[in-house]
N, C-alpha and C positions, 0 to 999 in steps of 0.2 A: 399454670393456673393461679398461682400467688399473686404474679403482676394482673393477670386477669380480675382478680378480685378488685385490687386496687380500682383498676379502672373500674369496675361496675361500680366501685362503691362511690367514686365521684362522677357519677351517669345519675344515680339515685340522689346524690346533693345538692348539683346544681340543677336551678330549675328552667328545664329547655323546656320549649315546644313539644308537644305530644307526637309531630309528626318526626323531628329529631331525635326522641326519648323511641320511639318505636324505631325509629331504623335503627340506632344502636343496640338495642338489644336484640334485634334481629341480628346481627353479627356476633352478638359475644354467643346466641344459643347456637349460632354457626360454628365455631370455633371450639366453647364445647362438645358438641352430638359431635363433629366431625374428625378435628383433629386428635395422632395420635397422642398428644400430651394434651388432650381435654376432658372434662370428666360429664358421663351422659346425666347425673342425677342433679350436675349441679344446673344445667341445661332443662329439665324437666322446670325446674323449679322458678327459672327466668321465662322460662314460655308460660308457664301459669298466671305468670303475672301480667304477662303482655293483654292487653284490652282487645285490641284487633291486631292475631297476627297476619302479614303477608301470603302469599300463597308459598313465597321462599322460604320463610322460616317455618310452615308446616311440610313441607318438604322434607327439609332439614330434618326436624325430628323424627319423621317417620323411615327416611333414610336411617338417621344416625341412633335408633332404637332395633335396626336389624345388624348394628355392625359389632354389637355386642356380646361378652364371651359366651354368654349361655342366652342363645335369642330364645322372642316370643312372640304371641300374638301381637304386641304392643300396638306395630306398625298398621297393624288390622284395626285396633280398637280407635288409633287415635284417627285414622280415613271416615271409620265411620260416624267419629264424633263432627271430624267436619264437613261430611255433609248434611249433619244435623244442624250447624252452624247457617247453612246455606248460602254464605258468603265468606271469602272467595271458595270460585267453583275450581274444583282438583283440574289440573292439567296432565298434559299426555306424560309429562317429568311423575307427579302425582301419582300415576296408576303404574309407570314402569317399576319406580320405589315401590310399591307397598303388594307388587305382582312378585320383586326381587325375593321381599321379605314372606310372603307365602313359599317360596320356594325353598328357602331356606331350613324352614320346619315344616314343608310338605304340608301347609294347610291345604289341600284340593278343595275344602268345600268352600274357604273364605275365600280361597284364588278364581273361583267358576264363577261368584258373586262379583269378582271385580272383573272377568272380562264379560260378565252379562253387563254391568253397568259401564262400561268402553263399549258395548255395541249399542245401546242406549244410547250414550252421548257422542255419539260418532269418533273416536277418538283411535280404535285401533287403525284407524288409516297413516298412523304414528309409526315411525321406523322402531323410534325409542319401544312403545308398546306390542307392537308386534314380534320385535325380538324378548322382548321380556319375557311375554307368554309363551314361546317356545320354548327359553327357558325353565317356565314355572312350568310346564304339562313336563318337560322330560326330568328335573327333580324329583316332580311327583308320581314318575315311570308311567306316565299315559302318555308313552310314547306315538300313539296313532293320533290323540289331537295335535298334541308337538305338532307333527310332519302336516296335517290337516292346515293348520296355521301357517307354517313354513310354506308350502305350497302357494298360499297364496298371497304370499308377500309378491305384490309385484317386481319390484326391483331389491332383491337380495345384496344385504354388503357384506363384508368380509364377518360382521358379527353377527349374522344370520348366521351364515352356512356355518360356523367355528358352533354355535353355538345347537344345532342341530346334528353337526359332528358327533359333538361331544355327547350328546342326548344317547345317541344312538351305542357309544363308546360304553358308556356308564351302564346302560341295561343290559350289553354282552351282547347287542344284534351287531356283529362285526361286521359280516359281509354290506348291510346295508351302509358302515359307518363308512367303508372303502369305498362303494360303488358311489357313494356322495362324494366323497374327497373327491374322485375321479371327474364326477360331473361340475366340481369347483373349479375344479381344472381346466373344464372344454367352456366354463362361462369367461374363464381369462380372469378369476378372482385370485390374485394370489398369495396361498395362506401365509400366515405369521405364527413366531410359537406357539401360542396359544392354540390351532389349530391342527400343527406339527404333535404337541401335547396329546391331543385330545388322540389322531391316526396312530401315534406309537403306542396310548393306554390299551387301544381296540389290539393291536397285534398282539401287545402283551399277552392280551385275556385270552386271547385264538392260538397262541402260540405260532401266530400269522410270522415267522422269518424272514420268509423271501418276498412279503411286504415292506416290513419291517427295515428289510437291507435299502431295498428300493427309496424310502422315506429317508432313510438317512444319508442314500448318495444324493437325494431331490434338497436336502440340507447343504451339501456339499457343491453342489454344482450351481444352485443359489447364492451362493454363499450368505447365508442364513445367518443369523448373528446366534450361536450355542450359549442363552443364560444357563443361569444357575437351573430353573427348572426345567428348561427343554435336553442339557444334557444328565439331568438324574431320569427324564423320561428315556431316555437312550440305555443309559446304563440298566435300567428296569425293565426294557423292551429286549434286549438281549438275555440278559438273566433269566426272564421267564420264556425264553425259546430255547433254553439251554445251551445258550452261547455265554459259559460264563466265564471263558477268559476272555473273550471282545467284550466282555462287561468289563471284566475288571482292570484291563488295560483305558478304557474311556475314560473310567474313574480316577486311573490314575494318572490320567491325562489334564484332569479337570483341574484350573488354577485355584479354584475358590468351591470349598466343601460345604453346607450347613448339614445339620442335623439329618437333615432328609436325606441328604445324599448317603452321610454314611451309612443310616440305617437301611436307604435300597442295598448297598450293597452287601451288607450285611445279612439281610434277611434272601438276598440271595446266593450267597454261597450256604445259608444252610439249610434252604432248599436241595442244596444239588449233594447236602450229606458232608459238606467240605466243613468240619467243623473247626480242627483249626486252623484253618483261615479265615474263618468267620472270626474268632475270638481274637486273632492278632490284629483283623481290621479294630476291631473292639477297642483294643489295646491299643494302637494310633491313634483312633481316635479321642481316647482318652490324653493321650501326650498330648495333642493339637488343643485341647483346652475347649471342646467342643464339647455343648453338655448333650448327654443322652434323654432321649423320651421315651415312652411306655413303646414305641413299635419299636426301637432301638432291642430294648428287652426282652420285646419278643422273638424278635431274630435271635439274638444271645442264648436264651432259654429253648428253643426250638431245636438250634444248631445243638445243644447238648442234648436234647432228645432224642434227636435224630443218630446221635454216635452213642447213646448208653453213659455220656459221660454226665453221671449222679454227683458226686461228690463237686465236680464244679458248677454243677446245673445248682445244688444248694448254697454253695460263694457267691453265685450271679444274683440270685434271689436276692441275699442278705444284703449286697452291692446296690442291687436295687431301692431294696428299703430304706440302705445309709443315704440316698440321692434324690431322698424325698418323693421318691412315685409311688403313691399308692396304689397295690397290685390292683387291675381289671379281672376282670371274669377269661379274658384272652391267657393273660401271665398264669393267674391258677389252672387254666385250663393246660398251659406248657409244661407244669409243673405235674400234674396230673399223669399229661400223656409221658413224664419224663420218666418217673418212676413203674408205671403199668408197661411201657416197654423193655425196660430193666428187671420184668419178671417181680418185682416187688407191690404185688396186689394190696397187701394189708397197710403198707406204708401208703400209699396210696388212699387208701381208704379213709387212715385216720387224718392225714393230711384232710381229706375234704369234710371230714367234720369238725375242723378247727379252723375251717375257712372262715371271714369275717364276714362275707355276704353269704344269699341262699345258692349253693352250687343252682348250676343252669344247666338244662338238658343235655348241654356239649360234653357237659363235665360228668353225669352219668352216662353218656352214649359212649364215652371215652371209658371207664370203667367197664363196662358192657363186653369192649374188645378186648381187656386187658383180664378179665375173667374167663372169655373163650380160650385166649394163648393160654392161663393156667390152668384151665382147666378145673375150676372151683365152682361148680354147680348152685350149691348152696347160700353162697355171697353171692352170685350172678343174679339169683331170682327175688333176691331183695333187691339189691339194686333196679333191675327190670321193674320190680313196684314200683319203685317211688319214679322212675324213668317216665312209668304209665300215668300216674297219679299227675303232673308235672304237663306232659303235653300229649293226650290221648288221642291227640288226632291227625298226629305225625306218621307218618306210612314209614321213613324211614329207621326207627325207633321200633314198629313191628319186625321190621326188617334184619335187625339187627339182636333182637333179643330169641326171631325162630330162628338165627343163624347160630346163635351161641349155645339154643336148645338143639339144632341136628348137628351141631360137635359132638355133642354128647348122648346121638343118638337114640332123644327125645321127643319120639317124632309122635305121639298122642299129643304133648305141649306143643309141639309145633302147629299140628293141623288143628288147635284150638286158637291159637293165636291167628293162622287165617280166616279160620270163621269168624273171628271178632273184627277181623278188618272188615270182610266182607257185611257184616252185621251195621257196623258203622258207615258206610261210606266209602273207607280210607284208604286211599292208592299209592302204592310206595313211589319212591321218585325212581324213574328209569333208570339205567347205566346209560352214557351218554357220553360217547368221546368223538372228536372231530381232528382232521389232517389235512393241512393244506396242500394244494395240488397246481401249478398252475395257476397262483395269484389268487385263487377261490375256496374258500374253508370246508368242505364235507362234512359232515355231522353223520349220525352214528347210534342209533339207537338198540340196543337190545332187543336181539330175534327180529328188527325191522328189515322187512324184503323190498322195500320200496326205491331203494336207489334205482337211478335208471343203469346203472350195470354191473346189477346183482346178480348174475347170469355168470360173469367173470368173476366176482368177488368169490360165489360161492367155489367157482371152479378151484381158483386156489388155495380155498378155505380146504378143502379135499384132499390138494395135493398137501399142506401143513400135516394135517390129520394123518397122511400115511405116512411122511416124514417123520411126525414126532413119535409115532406106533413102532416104527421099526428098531428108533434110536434108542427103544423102553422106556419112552414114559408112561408110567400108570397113571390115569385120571385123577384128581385130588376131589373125587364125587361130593365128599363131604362140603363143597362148597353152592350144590343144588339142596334148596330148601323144600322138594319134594319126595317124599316117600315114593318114588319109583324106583324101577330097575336100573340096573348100572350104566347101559347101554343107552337108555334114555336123559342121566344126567349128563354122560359123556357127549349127547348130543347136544343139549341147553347149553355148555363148558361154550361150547365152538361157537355159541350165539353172541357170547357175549359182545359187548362193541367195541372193544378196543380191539380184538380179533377181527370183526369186519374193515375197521378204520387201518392195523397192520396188513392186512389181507389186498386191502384197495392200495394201500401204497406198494406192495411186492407188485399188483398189477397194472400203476400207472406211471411205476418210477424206477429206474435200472440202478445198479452200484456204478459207484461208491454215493450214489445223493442217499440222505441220511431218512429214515422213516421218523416224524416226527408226531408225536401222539398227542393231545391231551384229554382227560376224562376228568368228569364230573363226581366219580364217588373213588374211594380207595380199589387197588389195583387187587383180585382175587387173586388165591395163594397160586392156584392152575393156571390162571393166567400170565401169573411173572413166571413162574416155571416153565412154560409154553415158549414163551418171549425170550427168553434166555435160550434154547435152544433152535428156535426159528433163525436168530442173529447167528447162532454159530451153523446151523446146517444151509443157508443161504446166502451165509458171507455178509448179513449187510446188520448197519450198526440202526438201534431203533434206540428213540430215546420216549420213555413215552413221562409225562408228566401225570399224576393224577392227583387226585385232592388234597392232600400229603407235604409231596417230594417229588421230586425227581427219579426218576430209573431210567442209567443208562447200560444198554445193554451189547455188548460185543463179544463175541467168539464164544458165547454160552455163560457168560458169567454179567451179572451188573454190579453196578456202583454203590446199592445199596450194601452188598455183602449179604441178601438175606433175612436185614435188620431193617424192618418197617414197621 
């Protein structure tokens, strides 16, 4: 930028022609907005001055005003200023830029404005704009116009389908995001990482495996070139299938680490409760001269949560601070959960009112579970205020405060806090776990009889039931939020979906293949209890994931130890 100045400043001295005075500063605001060593304000400043810019150098700007640390409308304001200008008219470059930068900050309503005006000026008949807009509708999770769009792109290129991939990847519709890759496949488009990225993110989130293996032999027998980010997608695609030494062997296969990498791998071993090894990766990566970032520390912080280890979960924090990150609502929330698992409620407590921002709902829902484990009534239903006060129209949050009230066998509180759901509106969010089977993900909803072969799920649900009856287990009823009879919650127990989703894998898959689970809210106390004895009276090892961690389950015991 130094030398650049020079030059503008003898651009400004000698006196050229207007049509040479304009093309030059149409490149220094190039070079500004775009490059990494340019600065975008000193660029605002030479486009202000330009008389008539090009259609290039508003381009430029409107591009290089979305590629900034903390974007904005900008790119929106400055489109609309020129086509206030009326000359020159925006090109199909024009509307992909300033569609990229709606998508960016999710503006839907300025982004619906720019493909109403591309159908207006005929212009989505544009590769450039046509992939844009799939992109902008699936940032903005309107994934039905995405595909709407995508549809009918005549002839698809590899940045169509990657980019409708990914649409699909990002909103957690896995099965659609495979059944596309597949069809990328039969058009003869053949993907590139960016695509490969996009199919291992979907496994990840499905805990899709034996896709997931698939993708990475389809790497292999390609011979695919493994960057930096397509093998930290690998290593993060195993991790969260519970394959976390074929993570961690990738990883440490990988020539060239960044940041990201070592925090996937970090925050996947203490997912799986490995805490230290989580902290030794830690600790390498500090030798390697590699700096840490705020997800870095949340894996760090997590991995001692998840083990009860306090005393260094407070070193990490302090580690933290000395390294200049200022904590997120994530890190307080790790800190939170570190100590309400370690049984330590009132530290906890004070902890969050010396927080430097306003704790967030996560932060008292976390509170919430950490007063049911103690058992503290009192501090629970303060809490639960301000929980209410904060976000009253979270189903999940009722959910969790008549759950903390029938521990305590509060069950007038309880059936008051259903009637105020009911009163409002407010529907909690289902339990919800899914298992793939045959390349295809299952889903799994609580008390849902809709699969087509619930006929068999339940039979084995039956035969569980009289296995785990025999073995002694008592019901852990307490975990049914209704004042009924025992017999009755012992029935709701058996509904749950991680019980149908284990249930469906005992009936579509023999030993030694592994049951592999994942759910959408934290794992009931009956139900890990359950799951630890199904693995040992069946012989077969389940790993189930849920919102949390990890639980992996063999011969009647998990990996949690207990400690969730």
């Amino acid at each position: 930028m130094k030398v650049l100045r020079q030059i503008h400043a003898h651009v400004i001295t000698f006196a050229l022609p207007s049509s040479s005075l304009s093309f030059l500063l149409n490149k220094i605001v190039g070079f500004c907005a775009l490059s990494p060593l340019g600065d975008i304000d000193h660029a605002r400043r030479v486009f202000h001055h330009i008389r008539n810019p090009n259609i290039f150098c508003w381009n430029t700007m409107i591009r290089g005003s979305s590629l900034v640390e903390t974007p904005s409308k900008e790119p929106f304001f400055l489109y609309r200023k020129l086509l206030n200008r009326c000359y020159p008219n925006p090109n199909s470059f024009t509307l992909a830029f300033v569609l990229k930068a709606c998508a960016i900050v999710s503006a839907l309503n300025e982004g619906l404005q720019i493909h109403s005006h591309a159908l207006r000026t005929g212009l989505t008949s544009s590769q450039f704009v046509q992939t844009a807009l799939v992109n902008f509708y699936s940032k903005c999770e309107e994934i039905g116009s995405a595909r709407r769009v995508f549809d009918d792109i005549p002839e698809r290129n590899l940045i169509a389908w990657s980019t409708m991939i990914s649409g699909y990847a990002r909103t957690g519709l896995v099965n659609e995001a495979l059944i596309l890759f597949r069809g990328m496949q039969k058009a003869e488009i053949s993907p590139d990482e960016v695509t490969l990225v996009s199919v291992l993110s979907a496994c990840a989130t499905a805990g899709a495996l034996d896709i997931g293996k698939w993708v990475h032999a389809f790497i292999d027998k390609h011979i695919i070139n493994v960057d930096l980010e397509l093998g930290t997608a690998l290593v993060n695609m195993y991790a969260k299938c519970g394959c976390i030494e074929r993570a961690r062997k990738l990883f440490d296969e990988m020539p060239v680490k960044d940041t990201k990498a070592w925090s996937s791998m970090i925050v996947g071993l203490a997912i799986h409760g490995l805490a230290g090894d989580a902290l030794d990766v830690f600790s390498r990566m500090e030798q390697t001269k590699v700096k840490p970032n705020h997800v870095t520390f949340i894996g760090v912080l997590s991995a001692c949560a998840h083990s009860g280890l306090v005393t260094e979960g407070q070193r990490y924090w302090s580690t933290m601070l000395e390294n200049g990150i200022a904590p997120s609502m994530e890190h307080y929330g790790c800190m939170v959960d570190l100590l309400c698992r370690a049984g330590l409620l009132e530290d906890a407590y004070t902890f969050v009112q010396t927080m430097s921002v306003p704790p967030n709902a996560v932060i008292w829902r976390t509170l919430i579970v950490g007063c049911k484990k103690s058992g503290i009534l009192d501090r629970g239903e303060i809490i639960a205020k301000r929980l209410l006060e904060l976000e009253p129209l979270n189903g999940e949050n009722y959910i969790l405060i008549s759950n903390f009230l029938a521990s305590r066998s509060q069950w007038e509180k309880v059936s008051h806090m259903r009637k105020k759901m009911k009163e409002i509106g407010v529907k909690p969010i289902p339990g919800c776990s899914s298992i793939e089977v045959d390349g295809f993900v299952h889903e799994f909803v609580i008390g849902d009889g809709s699969h087509p072969e619930i006929k068999g799920i339940n039979n084995v649900l039956r035969d569980i039931s009289e296995r785990v009856h025999h073995a002694g287990h008592q019901a852990w009823t307490s975990a049914v939020l209704h004042d009924v009879d025992e017999d009755e919650k012992e029935i709701a127990l058996f509904e749950h979906s991680e019980r149908l989703a284990i249930a469906f894998g005992l009936l579509k898959t023999k030993a030694p293949a592994v049951i592999r689970v994942v759910k959408n809210l934290r794992v009931c106390d009956d139900c890990h209890e359950v799951t630890k004895m199904i693995s040992r009276l069946y012989k077969r090892e389940i790993i189930v994931r849920d919102r949390v961690r990890f639980h992996k389950f063999i011969e009647g015991t998990c990996s949690c130890k207990d400690y969730w």
